[in-house]
C-alpha positions as CSV (number, residue, x, y, z in Angstrom):
1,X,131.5,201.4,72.9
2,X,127.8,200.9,72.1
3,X,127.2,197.5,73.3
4,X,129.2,198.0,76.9
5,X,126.5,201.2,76.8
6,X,124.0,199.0,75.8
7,X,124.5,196.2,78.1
8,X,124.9,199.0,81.2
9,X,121.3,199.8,80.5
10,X,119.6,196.7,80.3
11,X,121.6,196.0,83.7
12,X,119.4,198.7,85.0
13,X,116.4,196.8,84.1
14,X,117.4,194.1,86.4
15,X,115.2,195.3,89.1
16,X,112.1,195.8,87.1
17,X,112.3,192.1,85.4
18,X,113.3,190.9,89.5
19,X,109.7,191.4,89.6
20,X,108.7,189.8,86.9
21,X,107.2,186.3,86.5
22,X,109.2,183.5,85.8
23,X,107.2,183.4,82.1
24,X,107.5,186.9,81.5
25,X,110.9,187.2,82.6
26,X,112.0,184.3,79.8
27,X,110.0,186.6,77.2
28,X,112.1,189.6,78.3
29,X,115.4,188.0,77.8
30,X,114.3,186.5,74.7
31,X,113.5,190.5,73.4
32,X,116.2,191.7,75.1
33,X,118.6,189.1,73.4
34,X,117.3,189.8,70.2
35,X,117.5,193.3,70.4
36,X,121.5,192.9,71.0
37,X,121.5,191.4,67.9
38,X,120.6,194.5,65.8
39,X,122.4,196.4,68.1
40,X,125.6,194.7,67.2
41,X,125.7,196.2,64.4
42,X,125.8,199.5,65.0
43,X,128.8,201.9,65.0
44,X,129.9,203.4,67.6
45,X,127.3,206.2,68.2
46,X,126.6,209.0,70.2
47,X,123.0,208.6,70.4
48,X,121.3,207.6,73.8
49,X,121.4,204.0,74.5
50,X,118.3,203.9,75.9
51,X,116.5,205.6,73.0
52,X,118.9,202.8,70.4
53,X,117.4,199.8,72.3
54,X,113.8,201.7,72.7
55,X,113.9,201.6,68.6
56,X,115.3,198.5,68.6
57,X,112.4,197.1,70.7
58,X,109.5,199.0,68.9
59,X,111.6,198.3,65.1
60,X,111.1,194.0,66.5
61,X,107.6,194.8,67.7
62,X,106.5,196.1,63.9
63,X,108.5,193.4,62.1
64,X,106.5,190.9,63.9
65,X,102.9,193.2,63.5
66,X,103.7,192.9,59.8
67,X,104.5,189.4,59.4
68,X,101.0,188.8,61.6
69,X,99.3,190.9,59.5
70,X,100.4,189.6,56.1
71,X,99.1,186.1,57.4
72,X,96.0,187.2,58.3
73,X,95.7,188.9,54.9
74,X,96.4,185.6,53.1
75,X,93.5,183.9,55.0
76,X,91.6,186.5,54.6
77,X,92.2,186.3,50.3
78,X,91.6,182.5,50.3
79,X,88.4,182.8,52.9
């Protein structure tokens, strides 16, 4: 199943966010979390978990870059 894939490889990350601080280490659970989410909903698949949470992460990361960047352009049409 996806998720048990999934969830395997974000164990694996447990010794790179070990190292982490304690702030960072909140923030990579928080992405981590969220990233399940979307993940969720996929069907089974035979792609490479790695590479679905990889797009997961950077498909979060531009959703945010957009949404920070419509903002600014708002500002920037009333300034």
């Amino acid at each position: 199943m996806v998720n048990d894939a999934i969830d395997r490889e974000v164990e694996g990350w447990q010794k790179f966010e070990s190292i982490m601080y304690q702030e960072d280490r909140v923030l990579f659970d928080k992405m981590m979390s969220e990233s399940k989410q979307y993940l969720a909903e996929f069907p089974a698949s035979k792609h490479d978990p790695a590479e679905m949470l990889f797009m997961t992460l950077i498909f979060q990361q531009q959703k945010i870059i957009n949404k920070l960047l419509a903002v600014v352009e708002a500002k920037q049409k009333k300034g």
